[in-house]
N, C-alpha and C positions, 0 to 999 in steps of 0.2 A: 335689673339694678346690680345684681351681684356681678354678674357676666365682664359687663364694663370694668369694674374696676379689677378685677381676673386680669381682663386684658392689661388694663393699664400695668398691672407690676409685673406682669410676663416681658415686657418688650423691656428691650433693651436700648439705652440709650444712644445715640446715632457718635459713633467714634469718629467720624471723618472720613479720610482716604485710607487711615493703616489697616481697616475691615477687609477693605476690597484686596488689599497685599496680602494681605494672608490667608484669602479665601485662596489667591493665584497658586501662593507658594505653598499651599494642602492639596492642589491640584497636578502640580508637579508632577512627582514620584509618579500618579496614576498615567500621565501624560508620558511621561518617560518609558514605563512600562510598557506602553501599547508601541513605542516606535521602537524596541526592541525588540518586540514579537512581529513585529514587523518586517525588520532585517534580518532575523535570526530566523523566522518561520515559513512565512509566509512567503513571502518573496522568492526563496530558493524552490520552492512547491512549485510557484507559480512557471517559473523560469525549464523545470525540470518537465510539468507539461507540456506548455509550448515545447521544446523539443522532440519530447513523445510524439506530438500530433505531427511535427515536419518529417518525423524518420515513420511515422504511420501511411503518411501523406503521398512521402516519395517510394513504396513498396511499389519494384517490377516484377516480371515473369523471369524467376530462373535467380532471386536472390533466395541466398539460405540464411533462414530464421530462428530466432527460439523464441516457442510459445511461452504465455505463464505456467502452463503445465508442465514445462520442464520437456515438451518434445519438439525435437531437430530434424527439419523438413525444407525441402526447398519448393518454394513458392511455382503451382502449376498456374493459376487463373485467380485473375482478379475479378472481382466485380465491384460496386458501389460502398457496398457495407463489409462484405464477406469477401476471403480468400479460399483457395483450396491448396491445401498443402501436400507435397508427394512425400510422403515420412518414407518410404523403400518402393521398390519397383511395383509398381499394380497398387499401392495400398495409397489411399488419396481420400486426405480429411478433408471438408470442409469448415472455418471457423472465423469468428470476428476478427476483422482489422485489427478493433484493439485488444487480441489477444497478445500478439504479437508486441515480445519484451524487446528484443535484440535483432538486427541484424549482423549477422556474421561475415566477415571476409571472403572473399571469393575461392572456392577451392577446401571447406576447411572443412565442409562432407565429403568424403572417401567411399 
């Protein structure tokens, strides 16, 4: 018995359509925010991998590279996953594809 009438003075009387207006326009700003984070975050992420993976994608034999580790090697052998890098004469790492930050212009190991 108590319960019911609890309920009854909690609810709110039914406004109309101006409820559903301003449930919209509280939603807003939230709505706003995420297309923001959007164009401003995400998107350029997005855009900067995809390139990553084409200049990963298109490594040959005999380009020169910089790793994430900050070493400058010119690419001996590819395989699937892995590359092998000739960082100086005789000395030859091997390491992931996507270590590999940069390729370098032709010529710019000496």
């Amino acid at each position: 018995m108590f319960i019911s009438s609890a309920f009854a003075q909690a609810a709110p009387a039914p406004a109309g359509g101006g409820d559903m207006m301003s449930s919209l326009a509280s939603m807003l700003p939230l709505l706003l925010m995420f297309v923001v984070l959007y164009f401003v975050m995400i998107r350029p992420q997005m855009k900067k991998q995809k390139e990553h993976r084409a200049m990963i994608e298109a490594l040959a034999k005999g380009d020169e590279v910089v790793t994430a580790g900050g070493l400058l090697g010119r690419v001996s052998r590819i395989d699937d996953a892995f590359i092998a890098v000739e960082l100086s004469a005789g000395v030859e790492v091997q390491m992931q594809r996507a270590s590999v930050v940069q390729v370098l212009p032709k010529g710019t190991m000496k």
